[in-house]
DSSP file (Angstrom, degrees, kcal/mol; ACC not computed):
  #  RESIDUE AA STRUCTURE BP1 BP2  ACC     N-H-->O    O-->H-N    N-H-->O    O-->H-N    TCO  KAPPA ALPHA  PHI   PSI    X-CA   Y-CA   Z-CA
    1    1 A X              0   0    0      0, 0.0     5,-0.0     0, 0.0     0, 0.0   0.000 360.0 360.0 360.0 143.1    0.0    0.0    0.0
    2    2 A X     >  -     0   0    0      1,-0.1     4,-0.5     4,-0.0     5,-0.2  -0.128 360.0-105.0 -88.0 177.2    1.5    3.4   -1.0
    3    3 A X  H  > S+     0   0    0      1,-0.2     4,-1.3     2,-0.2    -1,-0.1   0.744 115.3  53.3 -86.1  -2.3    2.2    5.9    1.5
    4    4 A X  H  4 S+     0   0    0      1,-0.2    -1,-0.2     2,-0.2     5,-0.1   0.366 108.2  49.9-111.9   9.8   -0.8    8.3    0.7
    5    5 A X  H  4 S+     0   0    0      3,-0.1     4,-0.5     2,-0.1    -1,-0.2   0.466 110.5  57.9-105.8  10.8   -3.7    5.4    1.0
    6    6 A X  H  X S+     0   0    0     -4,-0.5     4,-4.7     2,-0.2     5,-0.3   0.906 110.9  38.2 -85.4 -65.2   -1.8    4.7    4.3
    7    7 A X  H  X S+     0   0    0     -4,-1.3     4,-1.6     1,-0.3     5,-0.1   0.653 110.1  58.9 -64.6 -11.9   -2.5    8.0    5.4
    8    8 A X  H  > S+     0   0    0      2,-0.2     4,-2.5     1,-0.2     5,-0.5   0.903 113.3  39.8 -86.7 -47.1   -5.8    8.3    4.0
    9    9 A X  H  > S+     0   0    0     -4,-0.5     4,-1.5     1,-0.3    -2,-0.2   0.893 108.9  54.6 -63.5 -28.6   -7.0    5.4    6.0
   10   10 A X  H  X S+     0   0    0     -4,-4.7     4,-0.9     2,-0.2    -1,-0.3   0.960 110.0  48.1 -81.8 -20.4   -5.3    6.2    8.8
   11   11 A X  H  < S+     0   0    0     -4,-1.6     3,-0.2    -5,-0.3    -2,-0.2   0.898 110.7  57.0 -64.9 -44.1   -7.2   10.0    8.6
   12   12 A X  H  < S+     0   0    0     -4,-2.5    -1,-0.2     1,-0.3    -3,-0.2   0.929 105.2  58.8 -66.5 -39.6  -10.6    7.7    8.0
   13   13 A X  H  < S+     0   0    0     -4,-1.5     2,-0.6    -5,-0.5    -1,-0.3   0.868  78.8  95.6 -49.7 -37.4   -9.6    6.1   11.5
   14   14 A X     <  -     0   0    0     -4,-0.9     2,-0.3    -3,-0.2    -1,-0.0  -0.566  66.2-144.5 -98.5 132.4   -9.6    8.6   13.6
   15   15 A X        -     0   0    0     -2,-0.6     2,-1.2     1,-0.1    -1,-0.1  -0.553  15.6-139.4-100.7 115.9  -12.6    9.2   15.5
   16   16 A X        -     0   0    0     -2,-0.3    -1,-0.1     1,-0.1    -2,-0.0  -0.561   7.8-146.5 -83.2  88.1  -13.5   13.2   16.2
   17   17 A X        -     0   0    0     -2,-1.2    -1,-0.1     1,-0.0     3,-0.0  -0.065  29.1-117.7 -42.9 125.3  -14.8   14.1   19.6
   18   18 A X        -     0   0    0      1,-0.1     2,-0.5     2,-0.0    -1,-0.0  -0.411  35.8 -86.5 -62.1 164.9  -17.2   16.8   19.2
   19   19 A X        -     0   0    0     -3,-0.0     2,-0.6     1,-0.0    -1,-0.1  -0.761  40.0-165.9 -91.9 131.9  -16.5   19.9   20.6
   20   20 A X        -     0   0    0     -2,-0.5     2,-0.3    -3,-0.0    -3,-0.0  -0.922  14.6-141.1-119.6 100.5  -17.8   20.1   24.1
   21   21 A X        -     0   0    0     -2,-0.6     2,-0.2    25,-0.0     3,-0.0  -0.429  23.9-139.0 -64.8 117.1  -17.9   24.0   25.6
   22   22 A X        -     0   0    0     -2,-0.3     3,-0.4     1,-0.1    25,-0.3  -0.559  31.7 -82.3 -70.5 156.9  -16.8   23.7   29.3
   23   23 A X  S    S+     0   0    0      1,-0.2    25,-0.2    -2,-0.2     3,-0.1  -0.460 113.1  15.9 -75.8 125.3  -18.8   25.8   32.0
   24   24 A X  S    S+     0   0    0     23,-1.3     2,-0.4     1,-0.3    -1,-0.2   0.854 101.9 105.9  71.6  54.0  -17.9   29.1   32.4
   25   25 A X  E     +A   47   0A   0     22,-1.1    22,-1.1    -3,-0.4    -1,-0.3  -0.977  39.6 167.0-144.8 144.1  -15.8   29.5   29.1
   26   26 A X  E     -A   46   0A   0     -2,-0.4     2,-0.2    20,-0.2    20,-0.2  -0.885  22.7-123.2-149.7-167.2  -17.0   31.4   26.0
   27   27 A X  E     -A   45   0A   0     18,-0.6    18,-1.0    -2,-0.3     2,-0.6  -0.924  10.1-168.6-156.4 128.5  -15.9   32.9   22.4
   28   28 A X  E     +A   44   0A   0     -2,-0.2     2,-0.6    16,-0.2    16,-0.2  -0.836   9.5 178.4-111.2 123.3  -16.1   35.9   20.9
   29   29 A X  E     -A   43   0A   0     14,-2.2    14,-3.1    -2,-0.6    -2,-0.1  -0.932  38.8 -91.2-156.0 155.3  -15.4   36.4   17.6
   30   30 A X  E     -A   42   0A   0     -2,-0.6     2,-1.3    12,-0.2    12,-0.3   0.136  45.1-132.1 -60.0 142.2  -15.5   39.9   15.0
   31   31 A X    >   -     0   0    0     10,-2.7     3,-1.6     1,-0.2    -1,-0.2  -0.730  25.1-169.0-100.6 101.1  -18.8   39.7   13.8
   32   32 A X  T 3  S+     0   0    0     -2,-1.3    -1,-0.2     1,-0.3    -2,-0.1   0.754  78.5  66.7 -67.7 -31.1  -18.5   40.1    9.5
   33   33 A X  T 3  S+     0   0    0      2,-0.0     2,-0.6     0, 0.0    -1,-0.3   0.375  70.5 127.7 -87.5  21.1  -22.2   40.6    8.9
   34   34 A X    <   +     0   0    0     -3,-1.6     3,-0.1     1,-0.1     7,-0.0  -0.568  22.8 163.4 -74.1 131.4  -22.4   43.8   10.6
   35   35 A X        +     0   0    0     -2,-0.6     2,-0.3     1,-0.1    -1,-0.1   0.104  55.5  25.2-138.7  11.3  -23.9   46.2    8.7
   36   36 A X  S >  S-     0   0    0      4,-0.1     3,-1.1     0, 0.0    -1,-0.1  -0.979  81.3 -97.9-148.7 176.7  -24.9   49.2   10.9
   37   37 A X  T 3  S+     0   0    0     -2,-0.3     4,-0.1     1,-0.2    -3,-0.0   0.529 116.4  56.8 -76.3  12.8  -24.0   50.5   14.0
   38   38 A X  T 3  S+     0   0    0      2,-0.1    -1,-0.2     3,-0.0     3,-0.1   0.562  87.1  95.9 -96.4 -16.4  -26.3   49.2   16.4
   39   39 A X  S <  S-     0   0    0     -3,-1.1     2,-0.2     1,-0.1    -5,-0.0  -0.393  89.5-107.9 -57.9 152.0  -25.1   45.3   15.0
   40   40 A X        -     0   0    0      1,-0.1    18,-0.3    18,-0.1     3,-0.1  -0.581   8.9-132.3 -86.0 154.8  -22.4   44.3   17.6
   41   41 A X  S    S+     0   0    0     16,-0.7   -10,-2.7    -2,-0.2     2,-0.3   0.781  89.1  42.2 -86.1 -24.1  -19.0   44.2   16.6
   42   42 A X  E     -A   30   0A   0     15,-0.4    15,-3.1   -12,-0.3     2,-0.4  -0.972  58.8-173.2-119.8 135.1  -18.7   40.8   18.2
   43   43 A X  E     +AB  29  56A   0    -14,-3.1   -14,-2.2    -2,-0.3     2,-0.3  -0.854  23.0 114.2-120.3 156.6  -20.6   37.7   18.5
   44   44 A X  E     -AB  28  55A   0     11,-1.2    11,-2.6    -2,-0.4     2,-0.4  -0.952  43.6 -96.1 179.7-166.6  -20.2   34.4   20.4
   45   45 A X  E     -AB  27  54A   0    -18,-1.0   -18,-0.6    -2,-0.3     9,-0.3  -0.990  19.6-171.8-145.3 147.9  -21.3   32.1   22.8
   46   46 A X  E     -AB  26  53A   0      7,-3.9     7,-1.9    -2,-0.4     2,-0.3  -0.873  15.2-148.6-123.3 173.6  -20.7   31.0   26.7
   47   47 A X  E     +AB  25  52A   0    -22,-1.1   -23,-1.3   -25,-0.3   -22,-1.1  -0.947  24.2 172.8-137.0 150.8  -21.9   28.2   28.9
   48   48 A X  E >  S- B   0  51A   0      3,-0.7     3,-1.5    -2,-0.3    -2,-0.0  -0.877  79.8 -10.8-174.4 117.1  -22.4   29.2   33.1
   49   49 A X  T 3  S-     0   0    0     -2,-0.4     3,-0.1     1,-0.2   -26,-0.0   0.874 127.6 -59.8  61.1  38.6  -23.7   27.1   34.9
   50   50 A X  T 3  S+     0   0    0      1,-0.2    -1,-0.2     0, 0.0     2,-0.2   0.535 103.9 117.4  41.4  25.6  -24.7   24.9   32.2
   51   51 A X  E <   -B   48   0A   0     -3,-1.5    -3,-0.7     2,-0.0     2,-0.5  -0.523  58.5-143.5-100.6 162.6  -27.0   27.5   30.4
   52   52 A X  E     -B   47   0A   0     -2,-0.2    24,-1.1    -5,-0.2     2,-0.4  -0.968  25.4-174.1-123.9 115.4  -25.5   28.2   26.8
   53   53 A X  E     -BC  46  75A   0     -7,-1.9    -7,-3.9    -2,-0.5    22,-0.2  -0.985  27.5-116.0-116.8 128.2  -26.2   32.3   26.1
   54   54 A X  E     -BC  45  74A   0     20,-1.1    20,-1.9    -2,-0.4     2,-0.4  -0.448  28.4-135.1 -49.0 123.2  -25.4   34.0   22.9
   55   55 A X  E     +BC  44  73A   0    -11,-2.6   -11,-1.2   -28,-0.2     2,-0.3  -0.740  23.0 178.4 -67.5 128.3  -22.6   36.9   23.2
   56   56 A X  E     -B   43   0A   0     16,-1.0   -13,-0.2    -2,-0.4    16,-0.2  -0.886  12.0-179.4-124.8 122.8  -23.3   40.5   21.5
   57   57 A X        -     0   0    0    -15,-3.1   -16,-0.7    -2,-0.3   -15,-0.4  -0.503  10.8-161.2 -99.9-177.9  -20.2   42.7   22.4
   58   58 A X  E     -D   70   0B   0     12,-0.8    12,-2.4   -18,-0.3     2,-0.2  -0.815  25.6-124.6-170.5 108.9  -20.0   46.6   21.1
   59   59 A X  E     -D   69   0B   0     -2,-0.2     2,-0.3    10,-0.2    10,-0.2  -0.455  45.5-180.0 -68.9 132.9  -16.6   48.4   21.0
   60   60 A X  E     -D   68   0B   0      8,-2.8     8,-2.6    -2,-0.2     2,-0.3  -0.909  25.3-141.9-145.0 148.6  -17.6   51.5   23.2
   61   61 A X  E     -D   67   0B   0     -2,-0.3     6,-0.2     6,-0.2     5,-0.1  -0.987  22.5-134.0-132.8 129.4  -15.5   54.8   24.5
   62   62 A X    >   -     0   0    0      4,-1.8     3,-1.3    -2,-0.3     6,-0.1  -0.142  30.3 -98.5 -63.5 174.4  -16.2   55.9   28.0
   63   63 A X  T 3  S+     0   0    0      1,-0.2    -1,-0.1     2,-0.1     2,-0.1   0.928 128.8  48.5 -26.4 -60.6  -16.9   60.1   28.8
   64   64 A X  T 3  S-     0   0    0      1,-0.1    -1,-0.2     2,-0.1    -2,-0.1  -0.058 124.5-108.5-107.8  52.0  -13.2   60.0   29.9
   65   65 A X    <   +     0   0    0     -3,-1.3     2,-0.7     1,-0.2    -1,-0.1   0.190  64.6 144.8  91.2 -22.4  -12.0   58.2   27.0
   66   66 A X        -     0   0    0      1,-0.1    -4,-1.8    -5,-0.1    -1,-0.2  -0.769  51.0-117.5 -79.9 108.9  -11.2   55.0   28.0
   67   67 A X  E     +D   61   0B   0     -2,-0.7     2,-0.3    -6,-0.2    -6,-0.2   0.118  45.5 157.5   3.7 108.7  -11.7   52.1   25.6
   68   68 A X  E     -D   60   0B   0     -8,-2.6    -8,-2.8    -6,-0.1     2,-0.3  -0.976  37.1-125.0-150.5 168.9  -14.3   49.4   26.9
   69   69 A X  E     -D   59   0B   0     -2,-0.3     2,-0.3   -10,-0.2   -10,-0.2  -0.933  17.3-143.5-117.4 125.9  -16.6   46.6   25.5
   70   70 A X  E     -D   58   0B   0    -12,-2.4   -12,-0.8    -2,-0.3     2,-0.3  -0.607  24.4-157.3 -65.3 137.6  -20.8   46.6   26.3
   71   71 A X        -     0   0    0     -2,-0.3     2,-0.3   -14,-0.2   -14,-0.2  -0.900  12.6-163.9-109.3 147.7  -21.8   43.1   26.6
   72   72 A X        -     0   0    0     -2,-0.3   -16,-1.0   -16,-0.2     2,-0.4  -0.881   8.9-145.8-142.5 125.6  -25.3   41.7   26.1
   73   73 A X  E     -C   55   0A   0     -2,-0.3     2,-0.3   -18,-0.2   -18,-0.2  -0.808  13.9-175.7 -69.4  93.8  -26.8   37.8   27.4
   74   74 A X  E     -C   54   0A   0    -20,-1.9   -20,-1.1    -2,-0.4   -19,-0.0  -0.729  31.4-120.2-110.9 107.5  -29.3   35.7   25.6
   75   75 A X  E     -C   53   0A   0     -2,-0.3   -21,-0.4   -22,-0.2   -22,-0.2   0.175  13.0-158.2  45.2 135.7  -30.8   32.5   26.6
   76   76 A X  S    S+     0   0    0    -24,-1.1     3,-0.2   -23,-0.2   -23,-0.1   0.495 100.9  60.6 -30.9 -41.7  -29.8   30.0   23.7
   77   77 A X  S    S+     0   0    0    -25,-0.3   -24,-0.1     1,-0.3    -2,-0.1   0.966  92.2  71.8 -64.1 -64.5  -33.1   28.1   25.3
   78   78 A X              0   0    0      1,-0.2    -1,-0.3     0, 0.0    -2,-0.1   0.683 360.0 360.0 -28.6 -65.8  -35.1   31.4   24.3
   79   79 A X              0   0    0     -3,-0.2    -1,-0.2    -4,-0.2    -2,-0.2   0.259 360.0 360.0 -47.4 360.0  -35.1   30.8   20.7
């Protein structure tokens, strides 16, 4: 057997755990379909306490200037 059906069979072997979100872990990531400014500039998801909630972040500048992000929580369950 040559060395690229070796490898293709051994790739067909290997068995993929899904990905399993641990509690109290999330992801944020740049959100591409934004198309005004009220869309968040990030989207993602977290698990706490075994709830799963949708991220929406918003790149924000206080009064005095300082650089923060708004966060907002929803339910996965809601939908």
């Amino acid at each position: 057997m040559s060395i690229k059906k070796k490898a293709i069979v051994k790739k067909e072997e290997v068995k993929k755990t899904p990905f399993v979100q641990k509690d109290f872990t999330g992801a944020l990531f740049i959100n591409d379909r934004k198309e005004e400014d009220t869309h968040p500039d990030y989207k993602g998801s977290v698990v706490i306490e075994g709830v799963e909630y949708w991220v929406s972040a918003w790149e924000k500048v206080s009064q005095s200037g300082k650089d923060y992000m708004s966060l907002a929580f929803k339910s996965k369950e809601v939908e």
